[in-house]
N, C-alpha and C positions, 0 to 999 in steps of 0.2 A: 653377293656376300660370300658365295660358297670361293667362286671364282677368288675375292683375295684373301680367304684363310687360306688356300690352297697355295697360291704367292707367298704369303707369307710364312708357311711352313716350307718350302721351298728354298727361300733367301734362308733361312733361319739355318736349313741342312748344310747351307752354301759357305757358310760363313766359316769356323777355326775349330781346333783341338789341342789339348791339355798334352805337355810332354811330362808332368812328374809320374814318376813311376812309385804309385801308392800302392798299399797292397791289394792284390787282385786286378791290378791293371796290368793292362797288354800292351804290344807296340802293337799300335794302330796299321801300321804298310800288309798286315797279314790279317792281325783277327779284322778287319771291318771288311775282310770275305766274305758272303752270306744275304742273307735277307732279313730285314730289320721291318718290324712292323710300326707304327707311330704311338707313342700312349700320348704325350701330352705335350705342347706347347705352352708355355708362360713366358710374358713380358710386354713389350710395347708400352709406350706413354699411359695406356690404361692398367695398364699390368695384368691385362687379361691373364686367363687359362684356359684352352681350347684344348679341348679332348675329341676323339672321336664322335663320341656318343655328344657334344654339344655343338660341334663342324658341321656332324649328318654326312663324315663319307671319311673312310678306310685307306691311309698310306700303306705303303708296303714299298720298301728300296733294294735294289737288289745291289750290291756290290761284288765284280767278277775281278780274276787271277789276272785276265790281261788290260786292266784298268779298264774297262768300260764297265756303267751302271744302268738303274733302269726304274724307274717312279712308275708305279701301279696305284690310282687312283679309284678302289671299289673293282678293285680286279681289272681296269681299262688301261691301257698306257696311258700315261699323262707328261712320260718326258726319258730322255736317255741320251748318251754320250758320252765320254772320258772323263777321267777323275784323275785328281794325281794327290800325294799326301807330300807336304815340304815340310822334313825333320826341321825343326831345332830354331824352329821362325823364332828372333828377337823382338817379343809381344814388347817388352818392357827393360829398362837395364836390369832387372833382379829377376826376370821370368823369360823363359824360351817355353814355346807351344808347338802343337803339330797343326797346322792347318791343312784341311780339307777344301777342296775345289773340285769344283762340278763346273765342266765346260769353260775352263779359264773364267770360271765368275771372281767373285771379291776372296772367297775362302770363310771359313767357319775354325770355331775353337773344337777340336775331336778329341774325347776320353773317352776310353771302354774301359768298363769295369765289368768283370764275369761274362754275362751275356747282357749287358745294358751298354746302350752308344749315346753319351751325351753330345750335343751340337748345341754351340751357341757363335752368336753374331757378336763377331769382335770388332769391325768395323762401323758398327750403327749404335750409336751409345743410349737408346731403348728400345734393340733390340729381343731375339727371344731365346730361351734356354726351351731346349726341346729333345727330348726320351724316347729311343728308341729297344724295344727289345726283339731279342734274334730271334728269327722263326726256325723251327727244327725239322 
């Protein structure tokens, strides 16, 4: 079990990001620098919500300056490899997004706002919306 929340937190990172620029949002190719800890995952066909504290184990994503990343699982690797962000993805005829891709996977929907990184699955229609904030 632990094994596919962790997949599925995973795909979920995998998946896109938001190009509107609301206030307090950032352009994603710079602020998703850093290290992002996991707060919470929702969605799937149940409509679950997995948290740390109901997972039983600690994300942690590190994203680096020369596109390579890094999943820390309870402080263990758990996965790493290049990232890339493609501006201006045509999600919709009335919406452009940023997507996020980890290892040429499918990509994820990517907003930041302040120090919070939204990730959702734009490609899995119940898929999951999942919360990260930046560690200091």
């Amino acid at each position: 079990m632990k094994y596919c929340l962790l997949l599925l937190a995973l795909v979920a990172f995998c998946s896109t990001s938001s190009c509107n620029k609301g206030k307090g949002e950032l352009s994603p190719s710079t602020a998703v620098i850093g290290k992002w800890r996991w707060i919470k995952s929702v969605g799937g066909i149940a409509g679950l919500t997995i948290t740390p504290q109901t997972a039983g184990y600690n994300l942690t994503q590190e994203f680096r300056a020369d596109s390579t990343f890094s999943i820390l699982n309870n402080a263990s690797p758990a996965g790493h490899g290049k990232y890339s962000i493609i501006k201006n993805y045509k999600y919709t005829d009335q919406q452009t997004i940023n997507v996020l891709k980890l290892n040429d996977g499918p990509g994820a929907w990517l907003q930041i706002r302040n120090d919070t990184l939204f990730v959702t699955d734009i490609f899995i229609s119940d898929g999951f919306n999942s919360s990260y904030v930046r560690v200091n």
